[in-house]
C-alpha positions in Angstrom: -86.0 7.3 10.5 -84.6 9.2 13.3 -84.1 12.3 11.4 -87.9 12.2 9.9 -89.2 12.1 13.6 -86.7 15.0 14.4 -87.8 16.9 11.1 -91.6 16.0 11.9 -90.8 17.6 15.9 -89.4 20.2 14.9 -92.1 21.4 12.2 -94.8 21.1 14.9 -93.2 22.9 17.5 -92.4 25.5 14.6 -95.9 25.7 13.8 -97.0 26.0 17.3 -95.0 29.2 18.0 -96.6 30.4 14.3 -99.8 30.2 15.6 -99.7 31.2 19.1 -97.3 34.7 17.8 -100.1 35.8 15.3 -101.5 38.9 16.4 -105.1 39.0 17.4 -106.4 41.3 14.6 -110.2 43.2 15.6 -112.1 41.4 13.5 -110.8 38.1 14.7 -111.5 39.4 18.5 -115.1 40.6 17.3 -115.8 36.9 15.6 -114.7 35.6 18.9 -116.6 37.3 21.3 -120.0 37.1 19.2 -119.0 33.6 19.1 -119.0 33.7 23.3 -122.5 35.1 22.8 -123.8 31.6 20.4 -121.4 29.1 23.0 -124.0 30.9 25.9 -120.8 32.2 27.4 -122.1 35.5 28.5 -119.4 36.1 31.3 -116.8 36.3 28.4 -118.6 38.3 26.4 -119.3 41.1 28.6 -116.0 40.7 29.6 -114.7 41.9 26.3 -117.1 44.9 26.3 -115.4 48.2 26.8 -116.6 51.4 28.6 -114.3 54.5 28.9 -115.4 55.1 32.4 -115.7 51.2 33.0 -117.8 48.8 33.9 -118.6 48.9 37.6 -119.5 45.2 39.2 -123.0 46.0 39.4 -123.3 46.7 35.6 -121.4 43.4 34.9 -124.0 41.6 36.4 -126.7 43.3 35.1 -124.6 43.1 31.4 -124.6 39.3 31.9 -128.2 38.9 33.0 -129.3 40.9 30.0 -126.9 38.7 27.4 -128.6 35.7 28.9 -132.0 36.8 28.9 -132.5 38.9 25.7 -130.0 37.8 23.4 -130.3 33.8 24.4 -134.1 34.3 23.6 -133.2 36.6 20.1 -130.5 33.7 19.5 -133.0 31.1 20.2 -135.9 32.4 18.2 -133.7 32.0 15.1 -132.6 28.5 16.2 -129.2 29.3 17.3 -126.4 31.0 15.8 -124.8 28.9 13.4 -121.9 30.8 12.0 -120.3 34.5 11.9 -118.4 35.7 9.2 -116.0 38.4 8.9 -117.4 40.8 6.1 -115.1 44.2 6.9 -112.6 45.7 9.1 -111.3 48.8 8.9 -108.6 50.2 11.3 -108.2 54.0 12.0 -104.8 55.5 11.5 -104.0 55.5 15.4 -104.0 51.8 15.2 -106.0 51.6 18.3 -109.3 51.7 17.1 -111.6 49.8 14.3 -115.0 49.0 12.7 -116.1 45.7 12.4 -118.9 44.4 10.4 -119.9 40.5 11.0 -122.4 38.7 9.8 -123.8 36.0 11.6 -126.0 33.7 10.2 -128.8 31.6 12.2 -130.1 28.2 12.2 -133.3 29.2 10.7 -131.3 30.2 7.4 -131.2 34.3 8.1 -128.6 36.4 7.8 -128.3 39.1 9.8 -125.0 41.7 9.7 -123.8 44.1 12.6 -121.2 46.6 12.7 -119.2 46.8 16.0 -116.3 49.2 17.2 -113.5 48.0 18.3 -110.9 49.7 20.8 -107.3 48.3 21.9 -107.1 48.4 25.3 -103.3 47.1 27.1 -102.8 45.3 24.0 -106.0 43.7 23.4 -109.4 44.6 21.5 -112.0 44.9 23.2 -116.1 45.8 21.9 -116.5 49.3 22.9 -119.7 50.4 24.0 -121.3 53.5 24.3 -124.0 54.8 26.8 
């Protein structure tokens, strides 16, 4: 009996360090930050968005204010989001940038798809955005 517990700890801490080494792939990043958008997390979301030049303070807020206010009501009109799909990702040869397409389907029963383009920034992808 001892050695089934053992076996049994040992394949769950074995698992665990599976799943926490995985690599964080950009479409997987793009599924959850669109999901931070239907979870009306909006200070994640923006938080993922990239800008070459950055994102100074005063666009945050303003990037925050707009997620809540325009894309809650676009969200809301279609009664929520209630799932997003990866349908593509392809990386470019540099390995730090990708395209993403998602589609996300609403309450209502439409199904809407977006492409979005992905940049690695310090070892993580971000949504990059452009002016």
């Amino acid at each position: 009996m001892k050695k089934l517990v053992g076996f049994g700890l040992l394949m769950s801490v074995l698992l665990l360090m599976f799943t926490s080494c995985t690599e964080m792939t950009p479409g997987k990043a793009a599924v959850k930050y669109v999901n931070y958008l239907k979870d009306g997390k909006y200070e994640k979301y923006v938080d993922a968005m990239y800008q070459e030049d950055g994102i100074t303070p005063e666009e945050r807020t303003q990037l925050i204010a707009l997620s809540k206010d325009k894309g809650d009501k676009a969200i809301q009109e279609k009664k929520g989001i209630k799932e997003v799909t990866l349908v593509s990702e392809k990386m470019a040869e540099d390995g730090l940038t990708a395209s993403v397409e998602l589609e996300l389907i609403y309450g209502d029963g439409t199904k809407e798809k977006g492409d979005y383009d992905m940049v690695k920034v310090d070892k993580e992808w971000k949504m990059k955005m452009s002016k």
